[in-house]
N, C-alpha and C positions, 0 to 999 in steps of 0.2 A: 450664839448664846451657848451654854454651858447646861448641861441636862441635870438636873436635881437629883441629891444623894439617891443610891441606889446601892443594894446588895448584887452579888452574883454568885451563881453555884454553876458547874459545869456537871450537865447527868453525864451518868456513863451507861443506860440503856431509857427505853421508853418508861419502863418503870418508876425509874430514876426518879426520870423525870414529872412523872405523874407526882411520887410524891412530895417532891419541891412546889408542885404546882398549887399541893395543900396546905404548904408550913406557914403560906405566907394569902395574908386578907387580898393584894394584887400584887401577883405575881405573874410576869409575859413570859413569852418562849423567844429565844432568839434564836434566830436560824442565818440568812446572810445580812440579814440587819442593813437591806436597802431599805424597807420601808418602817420599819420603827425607829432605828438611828436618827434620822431626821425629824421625827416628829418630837422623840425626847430632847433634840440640841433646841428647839424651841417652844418646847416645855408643852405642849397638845400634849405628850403622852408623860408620864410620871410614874411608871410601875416603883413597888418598893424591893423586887426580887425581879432581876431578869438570870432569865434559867435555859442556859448556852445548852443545843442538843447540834451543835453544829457537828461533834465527835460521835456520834450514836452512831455505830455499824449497823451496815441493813436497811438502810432509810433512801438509798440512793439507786440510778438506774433503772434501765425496762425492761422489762421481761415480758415475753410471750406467754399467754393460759390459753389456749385455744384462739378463739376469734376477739381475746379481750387483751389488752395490754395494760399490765401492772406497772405504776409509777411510783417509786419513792420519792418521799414529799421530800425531802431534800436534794434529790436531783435538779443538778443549778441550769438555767435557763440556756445559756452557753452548749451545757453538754446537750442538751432537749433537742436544740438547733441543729446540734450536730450529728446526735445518733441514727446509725442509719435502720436500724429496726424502725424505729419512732418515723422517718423520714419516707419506710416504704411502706409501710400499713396505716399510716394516720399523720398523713404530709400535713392535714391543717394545723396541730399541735406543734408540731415542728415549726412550721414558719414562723406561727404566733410568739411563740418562745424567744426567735430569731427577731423580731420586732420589739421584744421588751427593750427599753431605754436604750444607753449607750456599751458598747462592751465592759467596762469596767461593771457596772451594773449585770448584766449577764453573766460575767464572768463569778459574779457573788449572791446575788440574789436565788431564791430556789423556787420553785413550783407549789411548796408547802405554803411556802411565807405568801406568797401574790396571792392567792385564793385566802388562805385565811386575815389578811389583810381587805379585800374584797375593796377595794376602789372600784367603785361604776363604771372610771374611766380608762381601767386595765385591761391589758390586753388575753391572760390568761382565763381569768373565770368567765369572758363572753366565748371562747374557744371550747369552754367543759360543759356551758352549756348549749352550746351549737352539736358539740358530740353525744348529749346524754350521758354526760361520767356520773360516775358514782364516787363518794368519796369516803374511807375507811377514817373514823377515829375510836380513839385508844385511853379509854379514861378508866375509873378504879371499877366501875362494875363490869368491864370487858369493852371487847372493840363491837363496834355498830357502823352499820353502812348508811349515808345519809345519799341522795340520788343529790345532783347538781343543783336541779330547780329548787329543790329543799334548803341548802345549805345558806345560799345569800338571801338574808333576812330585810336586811337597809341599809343604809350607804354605814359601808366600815362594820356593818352587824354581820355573825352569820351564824350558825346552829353549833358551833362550836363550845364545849361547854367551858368553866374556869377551871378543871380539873381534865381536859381531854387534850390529846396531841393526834392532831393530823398526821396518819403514816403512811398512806398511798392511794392512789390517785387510780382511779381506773375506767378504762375507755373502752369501748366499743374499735375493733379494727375497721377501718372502711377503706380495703385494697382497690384499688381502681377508681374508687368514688370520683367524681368531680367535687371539687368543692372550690370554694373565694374568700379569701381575707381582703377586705380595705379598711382602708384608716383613716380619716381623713386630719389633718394637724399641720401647723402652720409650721414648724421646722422639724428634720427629721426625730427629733430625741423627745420632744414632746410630749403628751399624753394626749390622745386623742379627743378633737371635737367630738366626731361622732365617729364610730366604727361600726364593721360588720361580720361576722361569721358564718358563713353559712356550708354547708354539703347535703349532698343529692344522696340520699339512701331509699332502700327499699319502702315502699312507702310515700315517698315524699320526700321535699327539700324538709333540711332545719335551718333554721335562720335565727341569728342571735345579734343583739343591740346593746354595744355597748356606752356609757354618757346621754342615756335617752331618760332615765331616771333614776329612784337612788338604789339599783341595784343591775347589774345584766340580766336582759328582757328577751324574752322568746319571742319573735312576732308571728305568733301563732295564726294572724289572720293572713299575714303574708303567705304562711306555708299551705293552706287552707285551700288561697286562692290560684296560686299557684299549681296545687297538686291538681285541681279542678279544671286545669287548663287554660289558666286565665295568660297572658303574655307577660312579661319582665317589668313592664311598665305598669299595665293595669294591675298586679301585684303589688308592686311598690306603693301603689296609692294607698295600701292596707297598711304600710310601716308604721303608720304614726299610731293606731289602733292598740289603746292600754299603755301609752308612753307618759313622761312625766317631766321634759326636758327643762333646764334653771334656763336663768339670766347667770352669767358670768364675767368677769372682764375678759373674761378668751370670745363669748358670743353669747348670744342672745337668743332665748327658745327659739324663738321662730324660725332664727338662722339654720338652728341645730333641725327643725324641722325638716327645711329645705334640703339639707344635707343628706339626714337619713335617707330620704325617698330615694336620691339622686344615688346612692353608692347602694341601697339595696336594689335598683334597677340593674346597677354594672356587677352585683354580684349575682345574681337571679341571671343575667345574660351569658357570664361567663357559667352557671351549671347547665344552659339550654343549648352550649355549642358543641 
């Protein structure tokens, strides 16, 4: 199909772009326009202003602050994958990046657009919040820090405001951590049934659920049981604890059930070896 008339403006900083974001009653951001391209070819999405920051200098790469790692939300998945800062102090972002869709997808899509796009069934905001990220947005009263858990509101909602632009992404470093990504999905490029996130830090495992409900789910009882010494398996039994799984044509809650337990078992085992 063909996506319904639309205006477009390209900002040339955050500002810019904040104020295009007020000229117009619905006005989106594009950024690598994997996930809203498709929605507007068949008509789900209909902005009347899309407003290109894909040129905003600044908004890309990691950076080191201390023990935190700063991410510009335009930093595309591809490069995420590959940077080796990202790779040696916080491997689980890195892979997860490395896991989004097919390379063409990778190679355009960015970290900005996937969180604030927030699909349940993505790979990135079950990663931000298996890390405890924080995320920086940018709207006309000044920029505000929203924590991970705060930001994804419901499937496709999140705290972002009609007037704010997500500009970086920030993470907790955890050098040496153990940590497990799984995924589970019937062909490699897919979006996953059910997936999982998780790493061993001080404290405790964090563990994170992605396609359990309509948002990425902490299972806090897993981590719970787990820190308390419970084994891989008797943890797992706590997965489903606060979940919300559909019927879909890809599975069926109950399937998605079965699933979760099984892959937050093999991820809980791989941070106990």
């Amino acid at each position: 199909m063909i996506p319904s008339e639309f205006d477009y403006e390209v900002a040339e900083s955050v500002e810019h772009a904040i104020e295009l974001l007020g000229s117009h009653e619905d006005a989106r951001l594009l950024a690598g326009g994997q996930s809203l391209l498709p929605l507007m070819k068949i008509r789900l999405a209909s902005p009347a202003l899309l407003v290109d920051i894909g040129r905003v200098s600044g908004l890309a790469g990691v950076r080191e602050d201390g023990d935190t790692l700063a991410i510009g939300a335009l930093a595309r998945h591809e490069d995420l994958h590959r940077d080796a800062t990202l790779a040696r102090r916080c491997p689980l972002l890195a892979h997860a990046a490395g896991s989004v869709g097919d390379p063409q997808v990778r190679h355009r899509g960015t970290l900005g657009g996937s969180l604030a796009h927030a699909d349940p069934a993505a790979d990135l905001p079950a990663a931000l919040l298996a890390l405890d990220g924080e995320l920086v947005l940018q709207g006309p009263g000044g920029a505000r820090t929203v924590p991970a858990r705060d930001f994804f509101t419901g499937s496709f909602t999140t705290a972002l405001g009609a007037q704010e632009v997500l500009t970086e992404v920030r993470v907790p470093a955890t050098d040496g951590a153990r940590w497990s990504y799984r995924k589970f999905h019937p062909r490699s490029q897919d979006w996953a049934i059910v997936g999982v996130a998780a790493v061993a830090v001080a404290g405790g495992p964090r563990v994170a659920l992605m396609n359990m409900g309509a948002t990425p789910l902490r299972a806090a009882a897993v981590e719970t049981a787990f820190a308390g010494g419970a084994d891989p398996a008797a943890a797992a039994e706590c997965a489903l604890d606060g979940t919300a799984p559909i019927d879909d044509p890809f599975a069926s809650a109950d399937y998605r059930r079965h699933i979760a337990r099984v892959l937050v078992r093999r991820a809980l085992e791989e941070l106990a070896d």
